[in-house]
Backbone bond lengths (Angstrom), bond angles and torsions (degrees), N, CA, C in turn:
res aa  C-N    CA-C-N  psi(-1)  N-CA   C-N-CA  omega(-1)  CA-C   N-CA-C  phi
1 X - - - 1.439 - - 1.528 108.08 -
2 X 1.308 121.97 122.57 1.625 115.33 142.39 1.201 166.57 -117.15
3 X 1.339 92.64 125.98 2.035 113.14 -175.11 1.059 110.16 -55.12
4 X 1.490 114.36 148.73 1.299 154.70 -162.62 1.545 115.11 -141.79
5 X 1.331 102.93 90.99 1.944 105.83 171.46 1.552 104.63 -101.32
6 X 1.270 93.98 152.14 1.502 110.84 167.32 1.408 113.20 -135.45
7 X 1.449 108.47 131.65 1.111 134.62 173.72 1.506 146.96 -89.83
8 X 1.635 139.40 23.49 1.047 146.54 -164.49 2.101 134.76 -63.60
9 X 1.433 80.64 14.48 1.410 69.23 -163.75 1.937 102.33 -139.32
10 X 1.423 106.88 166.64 1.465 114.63 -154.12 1.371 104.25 -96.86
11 X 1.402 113.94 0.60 1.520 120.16 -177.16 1.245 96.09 -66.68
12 X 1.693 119.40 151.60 1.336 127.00 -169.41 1.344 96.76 -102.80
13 X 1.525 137.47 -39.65 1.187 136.25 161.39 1.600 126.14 -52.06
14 X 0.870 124.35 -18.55 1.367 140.98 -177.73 1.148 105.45 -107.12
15 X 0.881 154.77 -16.90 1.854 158.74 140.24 1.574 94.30 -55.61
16 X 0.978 99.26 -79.09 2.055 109.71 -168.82 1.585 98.80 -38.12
17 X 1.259 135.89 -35.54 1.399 143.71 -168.30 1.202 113.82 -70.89
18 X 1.650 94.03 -45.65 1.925 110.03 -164.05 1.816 85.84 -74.82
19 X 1.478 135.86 -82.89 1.470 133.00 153.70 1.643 99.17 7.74
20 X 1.370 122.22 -82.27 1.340 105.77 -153.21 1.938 110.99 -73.21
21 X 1.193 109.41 -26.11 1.236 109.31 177.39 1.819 103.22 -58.89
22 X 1.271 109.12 -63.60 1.265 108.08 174.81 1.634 128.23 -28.82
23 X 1.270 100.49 -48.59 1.490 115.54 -170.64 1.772 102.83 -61.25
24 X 1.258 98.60 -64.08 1.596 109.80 169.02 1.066 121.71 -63.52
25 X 1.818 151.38 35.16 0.684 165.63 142.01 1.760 112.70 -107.74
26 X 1.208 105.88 -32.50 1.643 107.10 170.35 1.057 106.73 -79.67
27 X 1.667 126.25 -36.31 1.518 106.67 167.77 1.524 123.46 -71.48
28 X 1.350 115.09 -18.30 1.598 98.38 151.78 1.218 120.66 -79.29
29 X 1.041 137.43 27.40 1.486 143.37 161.67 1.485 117.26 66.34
30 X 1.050 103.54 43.65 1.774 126.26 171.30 2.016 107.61 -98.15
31 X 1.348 95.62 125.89 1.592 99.40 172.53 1.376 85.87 -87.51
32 X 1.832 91.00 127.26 1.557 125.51 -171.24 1.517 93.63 -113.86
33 X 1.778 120.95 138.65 1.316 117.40 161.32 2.073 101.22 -126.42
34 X 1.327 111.57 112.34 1.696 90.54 170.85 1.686 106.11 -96.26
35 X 1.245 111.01 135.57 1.247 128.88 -170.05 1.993 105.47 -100.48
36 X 1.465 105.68 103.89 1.642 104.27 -177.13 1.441 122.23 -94.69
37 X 1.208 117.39 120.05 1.454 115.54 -167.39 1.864 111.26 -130.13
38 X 1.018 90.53 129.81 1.592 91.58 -173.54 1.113 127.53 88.51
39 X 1.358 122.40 -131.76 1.666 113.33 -175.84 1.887 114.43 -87.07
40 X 1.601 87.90 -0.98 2.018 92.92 169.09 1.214 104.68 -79.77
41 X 1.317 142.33 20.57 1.609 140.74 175.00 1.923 105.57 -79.36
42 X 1.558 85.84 -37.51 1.359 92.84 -175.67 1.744 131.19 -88.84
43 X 1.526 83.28 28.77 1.904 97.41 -174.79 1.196 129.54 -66.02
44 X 1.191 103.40 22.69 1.514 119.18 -159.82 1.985 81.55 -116.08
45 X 1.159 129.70 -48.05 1.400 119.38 -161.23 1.488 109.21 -94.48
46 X 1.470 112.37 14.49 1.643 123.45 178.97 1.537 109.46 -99.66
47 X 1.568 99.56 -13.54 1.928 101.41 176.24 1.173 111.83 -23.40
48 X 1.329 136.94 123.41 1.506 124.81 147.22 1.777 112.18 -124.27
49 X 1.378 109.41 -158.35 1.214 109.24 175.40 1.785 114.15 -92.71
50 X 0.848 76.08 -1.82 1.941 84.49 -165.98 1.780 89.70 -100.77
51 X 0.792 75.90 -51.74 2.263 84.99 175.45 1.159 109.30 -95.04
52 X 1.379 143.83 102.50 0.929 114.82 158.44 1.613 116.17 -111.83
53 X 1.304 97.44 105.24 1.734 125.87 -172.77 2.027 100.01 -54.12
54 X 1.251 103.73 -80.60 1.451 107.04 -164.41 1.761 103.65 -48.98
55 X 0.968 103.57 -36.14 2.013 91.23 175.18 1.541 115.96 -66.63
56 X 1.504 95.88 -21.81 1.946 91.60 174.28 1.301 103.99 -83.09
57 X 1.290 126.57 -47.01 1.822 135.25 -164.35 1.973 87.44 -63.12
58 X 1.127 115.76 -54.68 1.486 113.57 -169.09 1.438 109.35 -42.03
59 X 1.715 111.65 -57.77 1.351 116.10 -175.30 1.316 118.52 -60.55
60 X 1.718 107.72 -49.39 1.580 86.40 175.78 1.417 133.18 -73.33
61 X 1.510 117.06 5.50 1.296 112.12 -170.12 1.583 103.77 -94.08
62 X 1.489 108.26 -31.18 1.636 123.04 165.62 1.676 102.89 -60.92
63 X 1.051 140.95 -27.28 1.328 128.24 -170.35 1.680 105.63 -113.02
64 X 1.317 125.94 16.59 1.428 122.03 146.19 1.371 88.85 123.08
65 X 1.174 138.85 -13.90 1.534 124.79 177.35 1.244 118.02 -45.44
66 X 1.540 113.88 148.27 1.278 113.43 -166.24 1.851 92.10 -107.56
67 X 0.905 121.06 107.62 2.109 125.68 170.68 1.106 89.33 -87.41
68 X 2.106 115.31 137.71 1.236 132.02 136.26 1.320 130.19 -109.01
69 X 1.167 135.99 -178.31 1.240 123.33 170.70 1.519 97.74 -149.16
């Protein structure tokens, strides 16, 4: 089956979520695409310690996820 996330928003928790949902959906072996629009383009500069965004975006992009922007 393939999923379709969308991403619009600057919340750092809500990025980290959409990432982890993703991830866990590729390990059930679903072609995952998250689609980033708006100020979620910039999920890369929301890293924190409490979120940590770029270790989720890393994994799913290493495990076949398809990222757009």
């Amino acid at each position: 089956m393939n999923i379709g996330l969308v991403a619009c928003s600057d919340n750092p928790e809500i990025l980290w979520n959409c990432f982890r949902l993703g991830n866990l959906m590729l390990e059930q072996m679903e072609e995952v695409t998250i689609f980033l629009d708006g100020p979620s383009v910039n999920y890369a500069t929301l890293n924190s310690e409490n979120y940590p965004i770029n270790d989720q975006a890393k994994l799913f992009t290493l495990s076949e996820g398809v990222l757009q922007a």
